[in-house]
C-alpha positions as CSV (number, residue, x, y, z in Angstrom):
1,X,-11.4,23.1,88.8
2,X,-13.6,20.1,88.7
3,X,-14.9,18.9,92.7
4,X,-14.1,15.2,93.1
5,X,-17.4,13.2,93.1
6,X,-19.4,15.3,92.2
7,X,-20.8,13.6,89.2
8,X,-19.7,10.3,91.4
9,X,-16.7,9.5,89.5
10,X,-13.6,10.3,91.9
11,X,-11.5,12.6,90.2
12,X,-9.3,13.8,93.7
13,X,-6.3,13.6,91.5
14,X,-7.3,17.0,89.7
15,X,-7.1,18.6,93.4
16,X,-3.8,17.4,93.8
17,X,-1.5,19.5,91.4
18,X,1.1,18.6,88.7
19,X,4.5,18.2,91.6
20,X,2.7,15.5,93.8
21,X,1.0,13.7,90.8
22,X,4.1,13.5,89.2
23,X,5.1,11.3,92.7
24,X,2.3,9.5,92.6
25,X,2.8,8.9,88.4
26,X,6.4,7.2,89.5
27,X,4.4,4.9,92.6
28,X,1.8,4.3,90.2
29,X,3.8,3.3,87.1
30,X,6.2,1.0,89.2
31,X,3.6,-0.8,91.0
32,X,0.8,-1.5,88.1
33,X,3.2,-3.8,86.6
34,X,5.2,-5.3,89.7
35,X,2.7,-8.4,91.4
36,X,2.8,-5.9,94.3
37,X,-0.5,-4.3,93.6
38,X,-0.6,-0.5,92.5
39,X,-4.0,0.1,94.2
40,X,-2.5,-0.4,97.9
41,X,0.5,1.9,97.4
42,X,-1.7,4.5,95.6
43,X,-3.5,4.6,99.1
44,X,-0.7,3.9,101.2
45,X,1.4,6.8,99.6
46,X,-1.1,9.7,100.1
47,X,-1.9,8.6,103.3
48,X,1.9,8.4,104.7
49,X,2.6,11.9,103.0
50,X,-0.7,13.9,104.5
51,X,-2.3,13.9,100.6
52,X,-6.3,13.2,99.8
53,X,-6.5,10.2,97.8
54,X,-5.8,10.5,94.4
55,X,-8.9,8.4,93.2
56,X,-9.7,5.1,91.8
57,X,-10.0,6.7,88.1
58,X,-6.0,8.0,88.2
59,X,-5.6,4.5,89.0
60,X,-7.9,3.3,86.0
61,X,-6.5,5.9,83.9
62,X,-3.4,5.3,84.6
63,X,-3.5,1.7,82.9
64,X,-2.6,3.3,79.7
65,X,0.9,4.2,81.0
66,X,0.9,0.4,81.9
67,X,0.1,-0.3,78.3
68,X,2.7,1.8,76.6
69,X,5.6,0.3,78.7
70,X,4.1,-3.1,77.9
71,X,4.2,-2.3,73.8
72,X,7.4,-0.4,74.3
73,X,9.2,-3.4,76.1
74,X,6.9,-6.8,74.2
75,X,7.1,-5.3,70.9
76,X,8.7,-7.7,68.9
77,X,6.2,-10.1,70.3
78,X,3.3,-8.0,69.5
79,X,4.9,-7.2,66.2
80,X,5.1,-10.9,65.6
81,X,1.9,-12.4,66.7
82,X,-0.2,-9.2,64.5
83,X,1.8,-9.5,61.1
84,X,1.6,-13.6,61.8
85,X,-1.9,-13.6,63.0
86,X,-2.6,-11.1,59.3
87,X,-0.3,-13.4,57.4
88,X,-2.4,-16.6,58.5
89,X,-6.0,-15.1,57.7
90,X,-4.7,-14.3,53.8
91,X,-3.4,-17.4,53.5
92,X,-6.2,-19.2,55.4
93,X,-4.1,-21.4,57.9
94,X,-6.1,-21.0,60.9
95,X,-4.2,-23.2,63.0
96,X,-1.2,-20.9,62.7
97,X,0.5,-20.7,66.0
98,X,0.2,-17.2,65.9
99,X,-3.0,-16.7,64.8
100,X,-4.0,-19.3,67.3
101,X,-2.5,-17.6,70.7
102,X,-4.1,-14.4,69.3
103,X,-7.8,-15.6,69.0
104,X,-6.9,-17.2,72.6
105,X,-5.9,-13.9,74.6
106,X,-8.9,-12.4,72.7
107,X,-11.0,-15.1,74.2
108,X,-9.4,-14.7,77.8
109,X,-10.2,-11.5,77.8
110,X,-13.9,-11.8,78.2
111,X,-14.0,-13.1,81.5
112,X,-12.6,-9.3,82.7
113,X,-14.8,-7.6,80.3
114,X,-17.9,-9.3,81.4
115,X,-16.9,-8.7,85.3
116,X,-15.5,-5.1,85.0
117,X,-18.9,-4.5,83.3
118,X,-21.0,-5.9,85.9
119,X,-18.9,-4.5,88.9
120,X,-18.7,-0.8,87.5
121,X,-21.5,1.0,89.7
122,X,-19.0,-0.6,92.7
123,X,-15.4,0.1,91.4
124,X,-14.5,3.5,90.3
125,X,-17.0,5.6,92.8
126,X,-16.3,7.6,94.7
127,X,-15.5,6.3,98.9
128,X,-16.1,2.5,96.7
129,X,-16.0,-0.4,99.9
130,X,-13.7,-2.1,97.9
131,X,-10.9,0.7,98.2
132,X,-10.7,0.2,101.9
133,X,-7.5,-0.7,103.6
134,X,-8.5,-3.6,104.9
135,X,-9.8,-5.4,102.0
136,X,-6.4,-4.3,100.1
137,X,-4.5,-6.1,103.0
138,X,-6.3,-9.0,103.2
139,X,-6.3,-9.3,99.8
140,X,-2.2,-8.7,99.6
141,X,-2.1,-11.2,102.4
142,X,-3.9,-14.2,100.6
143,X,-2.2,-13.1,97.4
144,X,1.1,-13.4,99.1
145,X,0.1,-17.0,100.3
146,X,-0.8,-18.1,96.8
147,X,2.5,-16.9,95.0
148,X,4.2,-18.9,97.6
149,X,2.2,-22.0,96.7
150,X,3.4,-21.6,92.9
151,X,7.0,-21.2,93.9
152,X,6.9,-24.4,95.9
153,X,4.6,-26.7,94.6
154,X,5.0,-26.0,90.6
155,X,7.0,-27.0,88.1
156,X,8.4,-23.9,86.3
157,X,9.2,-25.7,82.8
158,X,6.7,-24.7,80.7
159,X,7.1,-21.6,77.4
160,X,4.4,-20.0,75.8
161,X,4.6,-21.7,72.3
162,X,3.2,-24.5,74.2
163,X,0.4,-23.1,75.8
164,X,-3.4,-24.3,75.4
165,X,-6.6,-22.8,75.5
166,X,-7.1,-24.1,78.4
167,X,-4.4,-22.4,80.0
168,X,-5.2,-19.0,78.6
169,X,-8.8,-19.5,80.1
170,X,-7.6,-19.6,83.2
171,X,-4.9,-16.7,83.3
172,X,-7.8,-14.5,81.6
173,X,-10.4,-15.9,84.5
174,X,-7.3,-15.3,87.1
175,X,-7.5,-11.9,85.5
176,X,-10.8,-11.2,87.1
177,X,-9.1,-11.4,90.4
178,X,-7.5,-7.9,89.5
179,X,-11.1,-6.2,89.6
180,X,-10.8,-6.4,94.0
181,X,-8.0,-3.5,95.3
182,X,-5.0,-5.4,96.7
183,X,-4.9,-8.5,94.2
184,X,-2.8,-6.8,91.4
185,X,-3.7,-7.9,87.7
186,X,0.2,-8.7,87.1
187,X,-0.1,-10.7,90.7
188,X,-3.2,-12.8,89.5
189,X,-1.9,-13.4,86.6
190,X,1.4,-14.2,87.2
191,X,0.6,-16.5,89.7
192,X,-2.3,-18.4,87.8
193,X,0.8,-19.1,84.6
194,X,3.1,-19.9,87.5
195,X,0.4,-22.7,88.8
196,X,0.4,-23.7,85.4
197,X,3.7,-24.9,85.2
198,X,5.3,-21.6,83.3
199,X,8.8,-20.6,83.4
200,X,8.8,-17.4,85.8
201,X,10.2,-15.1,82.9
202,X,7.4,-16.6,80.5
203,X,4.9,-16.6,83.1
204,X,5.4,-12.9,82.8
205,X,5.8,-12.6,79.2
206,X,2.3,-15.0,79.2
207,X,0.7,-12.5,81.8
208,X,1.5,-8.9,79.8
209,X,0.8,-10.4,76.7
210,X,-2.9,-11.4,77.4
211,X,-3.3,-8.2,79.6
212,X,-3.0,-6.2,76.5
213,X,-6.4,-6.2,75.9
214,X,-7.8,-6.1,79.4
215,X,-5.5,-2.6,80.0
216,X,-6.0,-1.1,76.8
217,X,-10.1,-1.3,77.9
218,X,-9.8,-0.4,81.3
219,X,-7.8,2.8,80.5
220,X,-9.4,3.8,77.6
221,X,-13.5,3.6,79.2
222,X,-11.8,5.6,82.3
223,X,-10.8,8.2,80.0
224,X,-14.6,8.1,78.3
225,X,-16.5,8.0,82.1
226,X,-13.7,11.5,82.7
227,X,-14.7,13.0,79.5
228,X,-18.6,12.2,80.5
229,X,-17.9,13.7,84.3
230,X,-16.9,16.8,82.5
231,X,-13.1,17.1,84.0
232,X,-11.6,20.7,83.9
233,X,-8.7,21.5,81.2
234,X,-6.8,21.2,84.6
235,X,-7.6,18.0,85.4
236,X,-6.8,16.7,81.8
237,X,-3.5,18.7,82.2
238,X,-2.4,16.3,85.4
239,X,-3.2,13.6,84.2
240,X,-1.5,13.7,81.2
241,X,2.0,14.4,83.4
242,X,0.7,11.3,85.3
243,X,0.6,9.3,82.4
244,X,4.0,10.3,80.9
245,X,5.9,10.0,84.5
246,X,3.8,6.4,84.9
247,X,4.8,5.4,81.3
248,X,8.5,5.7,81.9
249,X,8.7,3.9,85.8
250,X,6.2,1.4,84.3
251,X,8.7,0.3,81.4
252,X,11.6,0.5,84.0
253,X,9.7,-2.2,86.4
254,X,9.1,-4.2,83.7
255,X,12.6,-4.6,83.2
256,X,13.5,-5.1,87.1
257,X,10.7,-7.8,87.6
258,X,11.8,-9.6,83.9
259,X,15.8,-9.9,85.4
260,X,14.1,-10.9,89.2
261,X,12.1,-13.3,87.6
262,X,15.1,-14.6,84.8
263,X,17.8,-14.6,87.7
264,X,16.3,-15.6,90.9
265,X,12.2,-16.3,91.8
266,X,8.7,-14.2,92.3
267,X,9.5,-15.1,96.4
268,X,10.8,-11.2,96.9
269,X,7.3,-10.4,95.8
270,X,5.6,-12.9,97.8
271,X,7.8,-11.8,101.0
272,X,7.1,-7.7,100.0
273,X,3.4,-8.4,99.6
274,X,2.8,-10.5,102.6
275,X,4.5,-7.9,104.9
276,X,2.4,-4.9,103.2
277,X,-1.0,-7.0,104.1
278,X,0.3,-7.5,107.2
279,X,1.5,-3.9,108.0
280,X,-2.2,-2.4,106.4
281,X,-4.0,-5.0,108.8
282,X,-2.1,-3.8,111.5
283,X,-2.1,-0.2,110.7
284,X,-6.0,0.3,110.1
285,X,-6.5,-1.9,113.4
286,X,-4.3,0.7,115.0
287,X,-5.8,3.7,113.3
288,X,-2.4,4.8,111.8
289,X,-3.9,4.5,108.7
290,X,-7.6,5.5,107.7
């Protein structure tokens, strides 16, 4: 069984066993997707039921669930902006709308890229600074605070076939945000579209649909760095029940936040997020939590 860090990649999930990863998979799959940020309540959960931390690279890994459910659920629009973006090129119309927002999430993708790549030696170690409780509840907290400035101070009339370059810049430089424990990539994201004017359901739809990219990357160089740190046919084995178990709860919040978002606002997130900052502020303060 492979020892966690010992080639400094944190690979604690593989000590965990298939029954509480499976747990974990469900946490993990609802909350990489929700603006409620999956790193907190993959540190929160652990800690509240006696477990070692699972890791940061379950969490990195376990992006590719995230991806799945966002192909399962977007398809049509990915479906749609591939055979229009292919369509455009052979016919040469490069100012094709769909070719257009395709070039533009490929664009606001490098912002992450560039960051994730420069920030690597601090994000996925093992015992990483940035994976301490309070950072992920000061970082809820403020993220809490800037939702709630979106919900009141925006204008939430905007769709997607409208959006600029400009605007994709700035969700894919929101993006970055995601990189710190605590800020959620759906949260960042989310809230930049929602500052930009963006309906709340197309604010989301904006927000999975340039992720793509960033997700597909981030899960697929955590599964290289694991294959590098030499993880045990065990390990593999777990996380590959974590993935299916995240895949399905992943497509199921996707769902739950589209209708929350459709039918009411994003303030249940804000008011869920600014209580978990406050409770992990309190709670490491206090020593409940370490």
């Amino acid at each position: 069984m492979a020892v966690p860090c010992a080639t400094g990649i944190d690979t604690g999930f593989a000590t965990l066993g298939y029954g509480k990863v499976a747990i974990l998979g469900v946490v993990q799959g609802i909350t990489e997707l929700l603006p409620i940020s999956s790193t907190a309540h993959m540190r929160i959960a652990p800690a509240l039921l006696g477990w070692p931390d699972p890791g940061s690279a379950f969490s990195a890994a376990m992006q590719l669930a995230a991806l799945a459910a966002v192909i399962s659920y977007f398809w049509q629009d990915i479906r749609c902006l591939a055979i229009g973006s292919v369509s455009a090129i052979g016919r040469r119309q490069f100012a094709d709308p769909h070719l257009r927002l395709s070039i533009w999430i490929a664009l606001a993708t490098i912002p992450i890229v560039l960051a994730g790549t420069l920030l690597s030696k601090n994000l996925n170690i093992c015992n990483s600074p940035l994976r301490a409780l309070p950072v992920i509840g000061w970082a809820c907290v403020v993220m809490a605070v800037m939702m709630a400035l979106t919900e009141i101070l925006a204008r939430h009339r905007r769709s997607i076939e409208n959006a600029s370059l400009m605007d994709a810049l700035i969700v894919g430089l929101a993006q970055v945000g995601a990189l710190i424990p605590g800020v959620s990539r759906s949260g960042s994201t989310l809230t930049a579209a929602l500052a930009l004017g963006f309906k709340r359901d197309e604010a989301a739809r904006f927000s999975f649909l340039l992720g793509i990219p960033a997700i597909a990357l981030a899960g697929s160089k955590e599964l290289w760095e694991l294959h590098k740190a030499n993880l045990d046919m065990h390990g593999w084995s777990v996380l590959a029940l974590g993935l299916l178990v995240a895949s399905v709860s992943a497509f199921a919040a996707i769902w739950a936040l589209m209708r929350v978002l459709e039918r009411f606002s994003a303030w249940p997130f804000v008011v869920y997020r600014g209580a978990l900052g406050v409770f992990l502020l309190v709670a490491t303060a206090n020593a409940w939590l370490v």
